[in-house]
N, C-alpha and C positions, 0 to 999 in steps of 0.2 A: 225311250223317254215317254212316259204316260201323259205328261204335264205338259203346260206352255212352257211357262219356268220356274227353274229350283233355284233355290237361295241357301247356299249351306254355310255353315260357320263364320259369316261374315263379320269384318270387322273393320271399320274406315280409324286410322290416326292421326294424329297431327305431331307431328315432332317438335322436339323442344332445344336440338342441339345435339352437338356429336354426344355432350358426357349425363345427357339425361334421356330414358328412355321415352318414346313418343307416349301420347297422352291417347286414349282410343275412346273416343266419341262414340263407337257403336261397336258393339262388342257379342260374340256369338249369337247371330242370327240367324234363325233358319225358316226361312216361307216357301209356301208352294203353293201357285196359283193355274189353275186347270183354264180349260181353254173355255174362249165362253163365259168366265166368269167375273161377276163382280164381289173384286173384296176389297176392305177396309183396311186404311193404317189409320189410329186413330192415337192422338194423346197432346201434352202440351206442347207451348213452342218450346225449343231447344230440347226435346228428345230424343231427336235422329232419326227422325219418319222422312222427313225431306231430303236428308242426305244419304238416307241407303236408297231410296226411291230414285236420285241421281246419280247413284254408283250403275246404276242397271241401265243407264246410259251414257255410263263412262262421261257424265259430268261433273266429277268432285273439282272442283276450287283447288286451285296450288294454296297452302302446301298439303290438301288435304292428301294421302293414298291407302289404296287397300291394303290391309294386314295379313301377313304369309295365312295362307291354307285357304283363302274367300276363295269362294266358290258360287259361280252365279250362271245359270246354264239357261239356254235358251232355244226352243226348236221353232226354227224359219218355216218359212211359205211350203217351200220345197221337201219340207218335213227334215233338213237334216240340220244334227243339234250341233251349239255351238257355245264356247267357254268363252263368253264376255270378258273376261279378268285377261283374257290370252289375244285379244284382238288389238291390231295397228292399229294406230290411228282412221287412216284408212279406210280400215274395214269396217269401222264404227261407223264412219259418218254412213257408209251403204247402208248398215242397220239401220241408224235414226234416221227416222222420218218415213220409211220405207215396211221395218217390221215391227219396231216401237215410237212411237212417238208421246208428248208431254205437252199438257195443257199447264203456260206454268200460272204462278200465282196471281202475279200482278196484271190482269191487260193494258193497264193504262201503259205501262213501260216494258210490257215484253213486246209490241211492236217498235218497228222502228221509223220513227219519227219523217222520214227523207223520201220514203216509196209510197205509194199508191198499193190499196189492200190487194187488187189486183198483181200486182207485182209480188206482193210478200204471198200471196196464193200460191201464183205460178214457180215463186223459186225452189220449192219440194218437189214439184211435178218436171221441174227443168232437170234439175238435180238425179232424178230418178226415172223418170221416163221419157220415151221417145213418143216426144209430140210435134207437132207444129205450131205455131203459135194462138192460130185460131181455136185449134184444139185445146189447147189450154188455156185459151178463154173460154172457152165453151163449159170444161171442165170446172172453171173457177165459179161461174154463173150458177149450174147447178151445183155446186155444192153449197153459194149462198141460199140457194132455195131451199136446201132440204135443213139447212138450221135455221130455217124459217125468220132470214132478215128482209125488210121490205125494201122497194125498190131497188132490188140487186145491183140493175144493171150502171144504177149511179152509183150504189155504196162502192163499185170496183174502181173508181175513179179518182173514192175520195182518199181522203189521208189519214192516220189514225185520231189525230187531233178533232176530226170534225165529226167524231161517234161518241156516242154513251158508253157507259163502263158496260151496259149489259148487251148492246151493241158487239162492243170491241170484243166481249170474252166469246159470242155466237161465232165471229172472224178468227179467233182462236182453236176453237173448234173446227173451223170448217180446212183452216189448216192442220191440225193434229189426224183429220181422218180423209183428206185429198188422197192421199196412196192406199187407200182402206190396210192400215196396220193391223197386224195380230193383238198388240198389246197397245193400250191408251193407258199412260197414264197422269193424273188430272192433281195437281198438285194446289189443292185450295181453293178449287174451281167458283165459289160461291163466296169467298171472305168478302171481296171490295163491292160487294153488290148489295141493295137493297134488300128486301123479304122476300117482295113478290118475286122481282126476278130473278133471285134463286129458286123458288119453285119455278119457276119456268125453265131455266139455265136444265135443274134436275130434272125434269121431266123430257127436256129435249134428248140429255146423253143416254135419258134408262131407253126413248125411242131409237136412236142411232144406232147403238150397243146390239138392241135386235135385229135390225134393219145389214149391218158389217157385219155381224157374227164375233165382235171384238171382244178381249177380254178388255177388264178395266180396274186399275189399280188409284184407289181413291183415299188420296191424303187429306186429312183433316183434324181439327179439334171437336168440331161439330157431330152430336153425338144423333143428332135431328138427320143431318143430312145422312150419316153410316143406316141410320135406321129406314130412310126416304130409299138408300141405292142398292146396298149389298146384300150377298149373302152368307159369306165371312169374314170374320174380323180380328186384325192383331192389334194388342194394346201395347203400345210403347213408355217406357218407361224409365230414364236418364240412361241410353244406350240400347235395352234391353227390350225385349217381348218380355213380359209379366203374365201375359194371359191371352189364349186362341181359339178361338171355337168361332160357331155358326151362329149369326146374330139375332137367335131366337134365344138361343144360353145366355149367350152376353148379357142381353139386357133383361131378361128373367130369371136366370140363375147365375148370378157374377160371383166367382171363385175370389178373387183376388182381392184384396182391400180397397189398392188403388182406383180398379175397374168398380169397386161398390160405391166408392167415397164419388167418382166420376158423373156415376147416374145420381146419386142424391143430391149430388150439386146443379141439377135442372128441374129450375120454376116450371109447374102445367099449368092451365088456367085450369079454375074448380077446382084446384087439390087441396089437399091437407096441409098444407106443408105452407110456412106463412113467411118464413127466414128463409132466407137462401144459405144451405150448410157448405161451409166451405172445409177443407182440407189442410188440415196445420202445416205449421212449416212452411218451409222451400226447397225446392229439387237442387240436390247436388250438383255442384258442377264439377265438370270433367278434369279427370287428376286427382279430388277431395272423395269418392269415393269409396268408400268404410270396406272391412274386411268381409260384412255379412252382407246380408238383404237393404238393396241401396232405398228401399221407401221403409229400414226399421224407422227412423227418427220421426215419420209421421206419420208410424202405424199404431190405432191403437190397439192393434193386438200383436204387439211387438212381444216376444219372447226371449231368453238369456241368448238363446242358440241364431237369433236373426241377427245379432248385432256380432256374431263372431265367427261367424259360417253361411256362404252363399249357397242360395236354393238352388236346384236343378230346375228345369224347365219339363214339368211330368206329366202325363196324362195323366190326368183324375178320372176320366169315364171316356169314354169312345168318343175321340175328334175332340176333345175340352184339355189344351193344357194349360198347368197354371206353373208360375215360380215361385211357390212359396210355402214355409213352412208346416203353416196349418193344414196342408194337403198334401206332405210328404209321408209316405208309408213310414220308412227311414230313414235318418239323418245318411245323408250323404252330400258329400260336399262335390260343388260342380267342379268340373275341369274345365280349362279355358280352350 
């Protein structure tokens, strides 16, 4: 296996009863992220960037489950690969925290309210290594230092209640990478924060990421921050990847309507541009999904053939795929 991990055919459902078939939220996906690297899932809420990003830690929500044929491969420390979709319970938790871990959305409430940061530090290194307890203070201390929060050694004291949002998400951090993981990945890491200290939050993970050697899987809508952290990027789109490439294409040469309509809808100071253009319509919801190309209804380059035939997901040029008509050689209708 060349890669950290592969992502094949994947597909999360949610069922609807014995005599209706499940409704599939995300629906043939395929990523591959090298080691080392940072890349982007990028698109709106409720497109399924968060919930395939939680499939890779065998986090889905009951009743969510994966869809016969997923496929999600992963190679450990140890260099030997492993089929996520096929792991106990178990075996999962050794994984997280240990070769993948997850910076999630919210800080205010992804700690837990009852422990001391020092305690919620130490319980991944309790969990996964053999320490002694000094040791894992010791441990917990520098790794406040290196996400550069001040007075360390009282912040292990405190509670989460009595930190800043940009605070609490550094303590976030400094948990998601205490076992130095192969894979981080950062689900919204910048939303509940101010300006500045999203640039700061970004500038400390692009320093760590060097520093660990970690790959980093970076969810967002934020088309500021994809362009601040990676170096490629899938666009998500009600289920779907719509468009993949390296984010010098993305954002200079965008294939796909969505990915176009995406970047035109971001104000610059000094531009040209005096309205903010928005994107007609609204995103399908899951179940209502049309027989063709699920953004024809606010494409305007919607054709007969989008609205009655789904695109394949094709390379158009070397490393650049898109799903969509005006870039199929020819009509062929995807398979699921």
């Amino acid at each position: 296996m060349d890669h950290l991990l592969e992502i094949r055919n994947l597909s999360i459902e949610l069922p609807q009863g014995r005599r209706k078939p499940p409704v599939k939220l995300v629906e043939g996906v395929d990523l591959t992220v090298r080691k080392k690297q940072n890349f982007g899932v990028v698109g709106e809420s409720g497109c399924g960037k968060s919930i395939t990003c939680s499939s890779i830690m065998g986090l889905l929500s009951f009743p969510l489950s994966l869809g016969q044929g997923s496929s999600i491969r992963f190679q450990q420390g140890d260099g030997r690969e492993v089929e996520i979709t096929g792991l106990s319970k178990a075996e999962l938790r050794k994984l997280r925290g240990r070769d993948i871990s997850m910076i999630f959305q919210e800080p205010m409430t992804a700690l837990d309210p009852m422990y001391t940061i020092e305690e919620q530090i130490c319980e991944s290194l309790l969990f996964h290594a053999s320490l002694s307890k000094a040791e894992m203070h010791d441990a917990a201390l520098e790794m406040l230092r290196k996400v550069k929060i001040p007075r360390p050694e009282q912040i292990l004291k405190d509670y989460p209640h009595h930190l800043s949002g940009g605070m609490l998400q550094r303590v976030m951090i400094a948990i998601a990478l205490i076992n130095n993981p192969r894979l981080l990945i950062a689900d919204e890491p910048t939303t509940a924060l101010d300006v500045t200290i999203q640039a700061q939050i970004l500038d400390l993970m692009n320093e760590l990421r060097e520093s660990y050697d970690t790959s980093v899987i970076m969810i967002t809508h934020d088309l500021g921050v994809i362009a601040e952290t990676c170096e490629e990027v899938a666009v998500f789109y009600a289920g779907q990847v719509v468009e993949q490439s390296d984010v010098n294409t993305i954002f200079h040469a965008p294939a796909h309507p969505y990915t176009a309509g995406l970047l035109r809808s971001v104000l610059s100071l000094g531009g040209a541009q005096q309205e903010l253009y928005t994107i007609q319509g609204t995103v399908p919801t899951a179940g209502n999904f049309s027989a063709g190309c699920r953004f024809a209804d606010r494409c305007e380059h919607c054709m007969d053939i989008c609205r009655n035939r789904a695109p394949a997901l094709s390379e158009i040029s070397p490393g650049h795929l898109c799903r969509c008509w005006l870039h199929a050689d020819t009509p062929k209708e995807e398979t699921a």
